[in-house]
C-alpha positions, 0 to 999 in steps of 0.5 A: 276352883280348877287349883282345888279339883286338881288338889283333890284328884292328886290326894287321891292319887297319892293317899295311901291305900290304908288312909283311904281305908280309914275314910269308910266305912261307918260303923253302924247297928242299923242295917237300914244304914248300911249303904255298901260301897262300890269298890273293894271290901275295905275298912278296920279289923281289930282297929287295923286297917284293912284292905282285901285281898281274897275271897273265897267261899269253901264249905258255906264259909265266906272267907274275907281275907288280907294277907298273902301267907297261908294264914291271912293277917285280917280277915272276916269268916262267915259261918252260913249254914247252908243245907247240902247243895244249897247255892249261894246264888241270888241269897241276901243275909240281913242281921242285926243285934237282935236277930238271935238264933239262926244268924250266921256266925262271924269270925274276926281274925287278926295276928298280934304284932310280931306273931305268925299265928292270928288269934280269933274271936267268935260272934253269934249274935249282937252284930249287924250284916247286909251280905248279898251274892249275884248269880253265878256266871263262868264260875263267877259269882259277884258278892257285896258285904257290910259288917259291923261288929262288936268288938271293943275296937269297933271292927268294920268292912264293907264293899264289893268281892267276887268268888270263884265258883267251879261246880259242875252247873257253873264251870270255868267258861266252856271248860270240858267236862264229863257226867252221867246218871249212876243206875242201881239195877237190883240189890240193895240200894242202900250202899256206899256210892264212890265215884273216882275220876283218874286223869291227868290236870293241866300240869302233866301229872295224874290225880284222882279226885273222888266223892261218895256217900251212902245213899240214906245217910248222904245226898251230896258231895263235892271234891274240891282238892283240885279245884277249879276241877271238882268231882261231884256225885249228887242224889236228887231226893225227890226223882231218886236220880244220882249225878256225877259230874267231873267239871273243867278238866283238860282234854286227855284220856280219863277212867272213870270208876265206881269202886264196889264194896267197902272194908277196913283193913288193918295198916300195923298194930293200931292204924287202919285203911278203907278199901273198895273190893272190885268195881260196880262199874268203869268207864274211859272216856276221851276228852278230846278238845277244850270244851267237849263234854261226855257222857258217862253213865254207870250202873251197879248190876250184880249179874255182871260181877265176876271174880279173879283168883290170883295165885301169888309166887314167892310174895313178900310179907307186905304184898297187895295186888292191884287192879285197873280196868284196860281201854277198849284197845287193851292198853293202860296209858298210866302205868303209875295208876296202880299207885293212885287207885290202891286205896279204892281197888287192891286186896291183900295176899294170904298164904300166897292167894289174892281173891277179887271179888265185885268186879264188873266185867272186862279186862283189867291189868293185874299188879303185885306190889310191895308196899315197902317199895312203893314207887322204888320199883315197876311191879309185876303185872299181868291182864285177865279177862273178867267174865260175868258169873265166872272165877278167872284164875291168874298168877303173879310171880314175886321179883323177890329173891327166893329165900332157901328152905333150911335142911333139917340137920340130924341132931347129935348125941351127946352122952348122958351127964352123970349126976351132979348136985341140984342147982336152982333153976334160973328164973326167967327174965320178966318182960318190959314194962308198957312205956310211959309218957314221963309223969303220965298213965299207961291208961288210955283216959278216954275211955272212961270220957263222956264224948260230945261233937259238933255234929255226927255223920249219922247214929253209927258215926257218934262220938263215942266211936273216937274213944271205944278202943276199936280201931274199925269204928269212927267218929265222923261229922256230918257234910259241911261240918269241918272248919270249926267242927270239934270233938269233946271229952268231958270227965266228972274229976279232973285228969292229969293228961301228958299225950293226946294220940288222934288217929284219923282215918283219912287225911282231912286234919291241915290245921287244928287246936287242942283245948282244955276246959278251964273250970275257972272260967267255966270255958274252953281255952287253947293249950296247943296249936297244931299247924302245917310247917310249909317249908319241910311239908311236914307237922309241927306241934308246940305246947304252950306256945305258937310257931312257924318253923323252929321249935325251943329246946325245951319243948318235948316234940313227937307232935308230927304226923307218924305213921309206923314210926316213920315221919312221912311228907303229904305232898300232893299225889305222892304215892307214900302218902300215908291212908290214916294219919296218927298225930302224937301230941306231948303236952308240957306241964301234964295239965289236969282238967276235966275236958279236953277238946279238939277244934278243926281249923283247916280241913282237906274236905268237908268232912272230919273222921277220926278212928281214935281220939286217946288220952294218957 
């Protein structure tokens, strides 16, 4: 008996993991059967074996996941649809095969052999789950799963997983922090909220991170690009209370903004940017331990706006002026902020004038900077003194080199022809025709589309928005919609389509699919595949076809992000990030269909919005 005990502990010490993964789970239908293991989430994904390596839970999706490379070689998605605001905490989701209606969603993902991409399928019913999540403890929250499903292959996993949770009631430990109540004192109090939190993070370098919504149509949103430091601003519905919160920061100096009114601005022919003109209020804050917490509480007051006139001297033709509130001690410790606030607190210049209106009182530094240098050079800036209810003037005088003011020059006179015979006036030469797309329309096929989505921010956000030919209005789904969120165009008569141009209106799209509608098989299906290309940080878009790096010959390729013509890297905190990117999507083949349909895959937030979805 102590030779078999002794055989059996060194099986199990040299089993391999996947042996030890064909041995459980069972597959099972009844719920009341699943008696989840004890130790990590383990079994078969598309008759594979299995063995987590990650979990995480973004925008009420429960990812399960293997694989160490950008996209995961198994995993098991959990769609959860939660309400906004709604925790995880304590929840247990029970399916079976005939709960119906109102069951989460499961996704099954797997890569064929020898491919980079994995394919995906989708189930809404007809399968089992036990999911249940512990309470949330140092922004941890312990979680144990068992999934059957119905796939020919009889895919399964069950065990135990633990996520990551940083928000501002569960931070990392006894991690420092910043909140405050946000006070609306008079006017309207339906308005676009905005706060921002400018810091530096661990590694040195400055980040912004902000969240926002418009009080009426919006209630909760958290950042998460910079998690475990997330940016929350949230409306308690029931008191009308409004929290923001800045979790798990480092200790340093942090400006804390909230930037006034919104407006689109028009970024070339056909792109546009939002902008916030002034600010309802700012606070600096000084975190100065690991574990401090401050208090920074902000109100919106009209009677303490002023406003600045700016002069601008010599200004070049793409000039804005920037503005950042000082500290208590007059000084800026970030130069580079203009950069990082611009697209929340700058205005254009007109014939030499620049207007800040909305501004809180206070002092704040001025800034001229030529967009076509940015960061190429240290712009010209000045302080001025914000006083309520009054316009303070100041000036800003460009480095450009003065261009010389050509002198009129008398004409000659030259003596009168004689006569000569009557010769045919020379016609003038016509102008160029509107490029085409090889074999494709010059007319943008959208706008005689039937446009559907996912979901909708609210009324004025509709799909149609993304196919008006109106560059200042969008479509934008709603908070929590994004990965697997979708915008749809349906035609009565099928339409040969050889470009797609989606223009976004802020930088949310990672990773999404094109698809057209398949009459034959009455269903959506895949004609494109658009994915980050991780070693040169930039797009790359390949019709018919999926790939990682290198792109075939015979592939027409203007499938990366372009802004003004110019392809442009989106690391982050660069400050030549473009606001709106444009992706241009040339299909091979010139499919004719009668719909087209964009799906998100990965998302940069959570929530979609785009300006312009055409077809040609």
């Amino acid at each position: 008996m102590k030779h078999t005990r002794w055989i059996g502990l060194w099986l199990a010490v040299l089993m391999p993991v996947s042996i030890l993964a064909q041995q459980s789970p069972v597959w099972t239908m009844d719920p009341a059967k699943m008696m989840i293991p004890q130790k990590p989430v383990a079994g078969k994904i598309h008759g594979r074996d299995f063995v987590m390596d990650e979990a995480k839970l973004e925008n009420n999706v429960l990812e399960i996941r293997m694989g160490k490379d950008f996209f995961p070689d198994l995993a098991v998605n959990v769609f959860l649809f939660l309400e906004d605001n709604e925790k995880v905490d304590g929840k247990t989701f029970r399916v079976s095969p005939t709960s119906g209606f109102g069951s989460p969603h499961v996704h099954l993902k797997w890569k064929p052999d020898k491919e980079r991409m994995p394919e995906t399928e989708m189930y809404m019913d007809k399968y089992a789950m036990v999911l249940e999540f512990g309470r949330t403890v140092a922004g941890k929250t312990p979680g144990k799963v068992y999934i059957c499903l119905p796939d020919a292959a009889k895919s399964v996993v069950a065990g135990t997983f633990t996520l990551e949770i940083f928000d501002y009631e569960h931070p990392l430990g006894a991690a420092a922090g910043i909140s405050g109540k946000v006070f609306i004192k008079s006017g309207p109090r339906e308005i676009d909220l905005y706060v921002v939190c400018l810091g530096k993070g661990p590694e040195g370098r400055l980040e912004s991170c902000g969240a926002g919504f418009k009080i009426g149509e919006g209630s909760y949103l958290a950042n998460l690009n910079n998690k475990p430091r997330i940016t929350t601003l949230a409306l308690d519905k029931k008191t009308g209370t409004i929290t923001h919160w800045h979790s798990n920061r480092p200790p340093g100096w942090y400006l804390v903004v909230l930037p006034g009114p919104a407006h689109r601005i028009p970024q070339g022919s056909d792109s546009w940017s939002v902008v916030h003109e002034g600010y309802y209020d700012w606070k600096w804050v000084e975190l100065a331990g690991p574990t401090s917490q401050v208090t920074a509480n902000l109100t919106v007051d009209p009677a303490s706006f002023g406003t600045v006139a700016v002069t601008v001297s010599n200004a070049p033709p793409n000039a804005i002026v920037t503005y950042v509130p000082l500290r208590a001690d007059g000084k800026l410790p970030w130069p580079e902020a203009h950069y990082y606030l611009h697209g929340v607190s700058s205005v254009g210049v007109t014939n030499g004038q620049a207007i800040i209106r909305y501004l809180r009182e206070g002092r704040y530094q001025l800034a001229l900077i030529n967009k076509d240098r940015w960061g190429s050079e240290a712009p010209v800036t000045t302080d001025v003194e914000v006083k309520r209810g009054m316009t303070t003037k100041a000036l800003l005088i460009s480095k450009e080199p003065v261009k010389p003011v050509p002198v009129a020059q008398p004409k000659p006179v030259t003596p009168t022809p004689a006569p000569t015979k009557p010769v045919a006036p020379v016609m003038p030469s016509l102008p160029a025709a509107k490029p085409t797309v090889p074999g494709g329309n010059t007319k943008n096929l959208m706008l005689t589309a039937k446009m559907s989505a996912s979901s909708l921010w609210c009324p004025d956000f509709a799909a149609s928005k993304a196919a008006d030919d109106n560059g200042s209005s969008r479509w934008n789904s709603k908070p929590n919609d994004a990965v697997g969120a979708w915008l749809a165009a349906r035609w009565d008569q099928p339409v040969t389509i050889c470009k797609i141009v989606i223009r976004e209106a802020y930088d949310r799209l990672i990773e999404f699919t094109m698809q057209r509608f398949d009459a034959a098989k009455n269903d959506w299906v895949d004609m494109m595949h658009v994915f980050p290309n991780r070693h040169t940080s930039s797009f790359s878009a390949l019709g018919g076809q999926l790939g990682w790096n290198f792109l075939p010959d015979d592939v027409y390729v203007d499938g990366r992000r372009l802004v003004d013509c110019k392809e442009r890297t989106f690391a982050k905190g660069d400050p030549n990030a473009a606001v709106s990117p444009v992706f241009t999507l040339n299909l091979r083949g010139a499919p004719a269909t009668t719909g087209i349909r964009l799906v998100a895959k990965q998302v940069n937030g959570i929530t979609i919005s785009i300006y312009e979805m055409e077809a040609y």
